[in-house]
N, C-alpha and C positions, 0 to 999 in steps of 0.2 A: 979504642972506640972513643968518638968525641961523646964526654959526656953532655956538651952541650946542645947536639940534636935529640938526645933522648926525650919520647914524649912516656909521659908514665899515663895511661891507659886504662880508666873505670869501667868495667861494667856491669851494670845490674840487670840480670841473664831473668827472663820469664818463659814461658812459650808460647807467648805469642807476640813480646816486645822487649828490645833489648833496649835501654837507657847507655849511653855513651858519651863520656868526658874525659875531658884531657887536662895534663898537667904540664910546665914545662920542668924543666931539671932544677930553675932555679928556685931556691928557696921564696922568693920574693917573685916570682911571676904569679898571674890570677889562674884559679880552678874553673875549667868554663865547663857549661856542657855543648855537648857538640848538634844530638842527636838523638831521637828516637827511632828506632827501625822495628821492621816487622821480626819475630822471632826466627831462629834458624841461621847457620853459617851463611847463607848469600848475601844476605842483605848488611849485615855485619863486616864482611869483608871487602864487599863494595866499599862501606864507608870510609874502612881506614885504608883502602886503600889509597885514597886521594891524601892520607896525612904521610903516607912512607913517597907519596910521588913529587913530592913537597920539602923531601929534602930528612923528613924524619925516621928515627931509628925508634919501634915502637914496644915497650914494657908493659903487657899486656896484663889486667888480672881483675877475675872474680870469684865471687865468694860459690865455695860448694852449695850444693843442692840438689833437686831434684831434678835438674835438666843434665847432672852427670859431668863425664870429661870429654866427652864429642866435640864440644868446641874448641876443647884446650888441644886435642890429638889433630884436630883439622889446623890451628895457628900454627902448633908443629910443624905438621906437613908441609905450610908455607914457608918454614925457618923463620917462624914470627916468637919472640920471648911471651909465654905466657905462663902465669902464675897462678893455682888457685889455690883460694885461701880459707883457712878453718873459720867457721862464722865466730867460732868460740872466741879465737885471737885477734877479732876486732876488737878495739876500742870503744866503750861506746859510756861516754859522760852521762851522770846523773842526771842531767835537766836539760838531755835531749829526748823531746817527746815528741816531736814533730817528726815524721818518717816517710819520705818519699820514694818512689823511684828515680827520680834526678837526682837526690839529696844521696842516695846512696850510691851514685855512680862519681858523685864528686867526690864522696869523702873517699873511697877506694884509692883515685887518683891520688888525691893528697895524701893518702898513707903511705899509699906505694912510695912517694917520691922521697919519705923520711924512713923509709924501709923497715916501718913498725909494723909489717903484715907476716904471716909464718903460712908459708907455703903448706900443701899437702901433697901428698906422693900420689901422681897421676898415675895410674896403671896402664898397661896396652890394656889393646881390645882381647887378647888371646887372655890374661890376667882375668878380666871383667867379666869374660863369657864365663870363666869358671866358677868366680863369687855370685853369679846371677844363675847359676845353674844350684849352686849350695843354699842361697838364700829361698829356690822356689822348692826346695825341700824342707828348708824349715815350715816354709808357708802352710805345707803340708801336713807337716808334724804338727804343727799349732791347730788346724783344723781338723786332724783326727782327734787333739785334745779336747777342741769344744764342741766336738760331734758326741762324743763319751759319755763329756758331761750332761750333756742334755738328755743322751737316750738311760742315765741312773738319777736323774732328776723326776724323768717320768715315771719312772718305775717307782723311784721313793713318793711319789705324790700318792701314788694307788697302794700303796703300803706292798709293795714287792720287792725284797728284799734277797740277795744273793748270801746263801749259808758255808760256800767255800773260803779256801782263804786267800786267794789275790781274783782280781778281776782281769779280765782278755786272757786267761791263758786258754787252751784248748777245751780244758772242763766247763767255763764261765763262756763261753761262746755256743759249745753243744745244750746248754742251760737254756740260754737267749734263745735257743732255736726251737725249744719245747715252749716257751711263752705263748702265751694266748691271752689279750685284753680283754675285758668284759663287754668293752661298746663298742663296734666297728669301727667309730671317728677314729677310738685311740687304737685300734690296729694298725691303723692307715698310719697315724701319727710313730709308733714303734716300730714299725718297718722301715719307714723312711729314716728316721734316726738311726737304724741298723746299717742299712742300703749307706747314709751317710760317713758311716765308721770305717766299713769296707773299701769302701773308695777312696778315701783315703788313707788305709795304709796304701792299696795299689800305688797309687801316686807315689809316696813314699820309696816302693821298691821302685818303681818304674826310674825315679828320681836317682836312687843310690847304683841302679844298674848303670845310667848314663855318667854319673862319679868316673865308676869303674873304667867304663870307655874312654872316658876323656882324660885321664890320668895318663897313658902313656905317651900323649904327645905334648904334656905339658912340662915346661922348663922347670917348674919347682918341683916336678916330683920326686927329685931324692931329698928336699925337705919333708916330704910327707911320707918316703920310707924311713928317715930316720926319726922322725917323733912315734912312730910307731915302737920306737926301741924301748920306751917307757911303760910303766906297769899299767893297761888299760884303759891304753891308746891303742885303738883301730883303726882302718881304714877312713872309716867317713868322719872322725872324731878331726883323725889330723890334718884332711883334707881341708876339712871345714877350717881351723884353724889358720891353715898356712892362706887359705883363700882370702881370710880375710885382713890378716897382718902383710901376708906378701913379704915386704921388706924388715927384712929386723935388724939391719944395720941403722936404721932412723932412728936407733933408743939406744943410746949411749951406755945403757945399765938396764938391770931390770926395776928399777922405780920409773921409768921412764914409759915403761912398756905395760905395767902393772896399773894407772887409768883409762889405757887405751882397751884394756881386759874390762872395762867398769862395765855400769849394769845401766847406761843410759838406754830409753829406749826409742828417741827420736831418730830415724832412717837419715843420719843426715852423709855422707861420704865426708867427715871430717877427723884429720889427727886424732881428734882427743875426745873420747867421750864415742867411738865409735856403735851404733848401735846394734850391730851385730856383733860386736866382742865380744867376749865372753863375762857374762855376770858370777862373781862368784857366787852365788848361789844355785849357777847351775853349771856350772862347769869345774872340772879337772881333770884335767886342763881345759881350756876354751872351749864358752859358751856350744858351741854346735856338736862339740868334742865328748864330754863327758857329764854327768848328770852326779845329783848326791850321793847316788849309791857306789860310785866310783871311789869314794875316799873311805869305803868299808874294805876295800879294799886292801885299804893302809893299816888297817889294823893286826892284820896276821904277819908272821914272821918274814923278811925279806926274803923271796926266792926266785928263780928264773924258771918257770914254766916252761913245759915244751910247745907252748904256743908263742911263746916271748921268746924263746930262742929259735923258733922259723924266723920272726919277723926280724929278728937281728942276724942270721946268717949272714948276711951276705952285707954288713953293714962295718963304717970302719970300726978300731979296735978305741978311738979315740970316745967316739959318738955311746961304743958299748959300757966302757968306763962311768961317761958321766951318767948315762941310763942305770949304773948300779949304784954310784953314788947316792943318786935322787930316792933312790928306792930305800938304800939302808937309811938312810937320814929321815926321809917321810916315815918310814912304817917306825921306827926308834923315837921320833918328836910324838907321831899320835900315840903312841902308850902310853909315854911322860904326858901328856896334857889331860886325857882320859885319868891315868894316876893320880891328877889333881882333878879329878872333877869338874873340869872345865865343859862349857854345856856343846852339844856336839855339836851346834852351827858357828860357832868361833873356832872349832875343830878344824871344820870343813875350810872355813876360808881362812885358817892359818897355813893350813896341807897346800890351799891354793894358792898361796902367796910365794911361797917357796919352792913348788913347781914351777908359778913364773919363773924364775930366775933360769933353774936347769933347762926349761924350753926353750929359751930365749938363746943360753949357752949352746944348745944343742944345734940351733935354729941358725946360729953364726958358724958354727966351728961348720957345715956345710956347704954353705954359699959363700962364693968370694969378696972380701970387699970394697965394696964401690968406691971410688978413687972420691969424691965428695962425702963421705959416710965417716962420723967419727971414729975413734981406734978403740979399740977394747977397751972397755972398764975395767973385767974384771977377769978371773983364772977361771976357763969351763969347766975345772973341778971341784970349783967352790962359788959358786955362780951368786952373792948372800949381795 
């Protein structure tokens, strides 16, 4: 490739205007802009088209967001180079405070062309259908959370009080159904917060039925039967999980892999700081995967259940290994730290930290490695 016709390629993606600027290869040519266009591939591709008919070979890239990979999977399809990149791994100087849309389609360019930008892993559309099918379950899960809260917020306000001992199980719902407000407004008002709760768990089942379905014609799902080989990993736990990391050959190790698990919670489609990963404080493994009560799990002696051992029939002998590994290590560290009185939410995300690594082992020893993907770190029998 002449690197001398490379144009390195800004742009600052909205929806309804994309900003477009060019760079040349050389270090010492000027960053222009080119263009504003309306949002959406047409009008975008029209433009550069006239720079590739021109003699140029075009190095495309912008930053993730909310306008997704649609652009990036359409440049593809053209056989056009295109990058997008973590907003996180821009650059951005302390006494820059002036912020535009041109401004950010040139600097792109000019990073690109010093190769200071870190790409992010673009998914197909068959990948994305599945993380957007996982994500509108969470949606779900979150709004029967704040449907809950509100209809025991009402109740606490009129001093009504539930004398069992957990709330939603079958007894605490037959309870709700004998309720009666004092004033018709707050009828209205307690049914509706009822009618709210209901509806979504539905959503929820409706959500995890369609999981199910979609899982057999998906390519990662013998990553999502073999994390199931772990103690209290099920179906939608690891589903969720593998939907949102996809590629675990990108982390070279499990530190690598263990901020992209963090607990940011901006929706951005970026490496690092992903906001559907898993937060340790609600996952173990991964956010969508397992909740706190899952590392009490770790507390009893290690054993292979006859539900852990359906889910590993049919799984390799390699994959079963480290799944027993993880287990005698986890449930052997939480005694020792409970031993020391260590307080049980340094517990929780010490248990999770070292799950990362065995998931991650687990996660690799499955899938094959992509010819760009660095080499093993580490032995999936001691994944540390």
């Amino acid at each position: 490739m002449d690197q001398s016709r490379i144009l390195y390629v800004g742009l600052d993606v909205h929806k309804d205007s994309i900003d477009i600027a060019r760079a040349e290869a050389s270090r010492d040519a000027e960053v222009r802009h080119l263009a504003t266009v309306a949002g959406g591939s047409a009008s975008v591709t029209k433009a550069l088209r006239r720079l590739i008919s021109a003699g140029h070979q075009l190095h495309i890239v912008y930053e993730a967001g909310p306008c997704g990979f649609a652009l990036a999977r359409h440049f593809a399809a053209l056989g056009w180079r295109c990058d997008v990149v973590a907003p996180s791994s821009i650059p951005r100087p302390s006494g820059e405070r002036v912020k535009t849309d041109r401004r950010d389609a040139m600097k792109l360019s000019r990073l690109a062309r010093v190769h200071e930008l870190t790409a992010v892993r673009v998914p197909d559309s068959a990948d994305e259908a599945i993380r957007d099918l996982v994500r509108g379950r969470e949606d779900a899960v979150r709004e029967q959370r704040n449907a809950r809260h509100r209809l025991k917020a009402l109740l606490l306000r009129n001093g009504i009080a539930y004398s069992g001992r957990s709330s939603w199980t079958a007894a605490h719902l037959r309870w709700l159904a004998t309720l009666a407000l004092p004033h018709p407004a707050q009828r209205i008002v307690f049914q509706e917060y009822l009618h709210a709760v209901s509806e979504a768990g539905a959503r929820i089942a409706r959500h995890e039925q369609a999981m199910r379905d979609a899982l057999g014609c998906w390519t990662l799902a013998p990553v999502v039967a073999a994390l199931q080989a772990f103690r209290g990993v099920q179906l939608i736990a690891a589903m969720t999980l593998v939907a949102e990391i996809q590629d675990f050959w990108r982390f070279a190790s499990p530190r690598q892999l263990w901020p992209t698990w963090g607990s940011c919670r901006a929706r951005t489609p970026a490496d690092r700081g992903d906001a559907w990963a898993p937060s340790p404080r609600r996952a173990m493994p991964p956010r969508a995967a397992c909740s706190w009560r899952h590392a009490h799990q770790y507390r009893q002696p290690a054993r292979v259940s006859p539900a852990i051992a359906q889910r590993q029939a049919e799984l390799p002998r390699t994959v079963t290994d480290i799944a027993w590994a993880a287990q005698t290590r986890l449930c052997s560290r939480y005694r020792r730290l409970a031993a020391r009185r260590v307080h049980h939410n340094k517990i929780v995300v010490a248990i999770a930290r070292e799950l990362c690594g065995f998931v991650w082992a687990i996660a690799r020893e499955v899938t094959p490695q992509p010819p760009s993907s660095p080499a093993r770190a580490t032995s999936p029998s001691n994944p540390r």
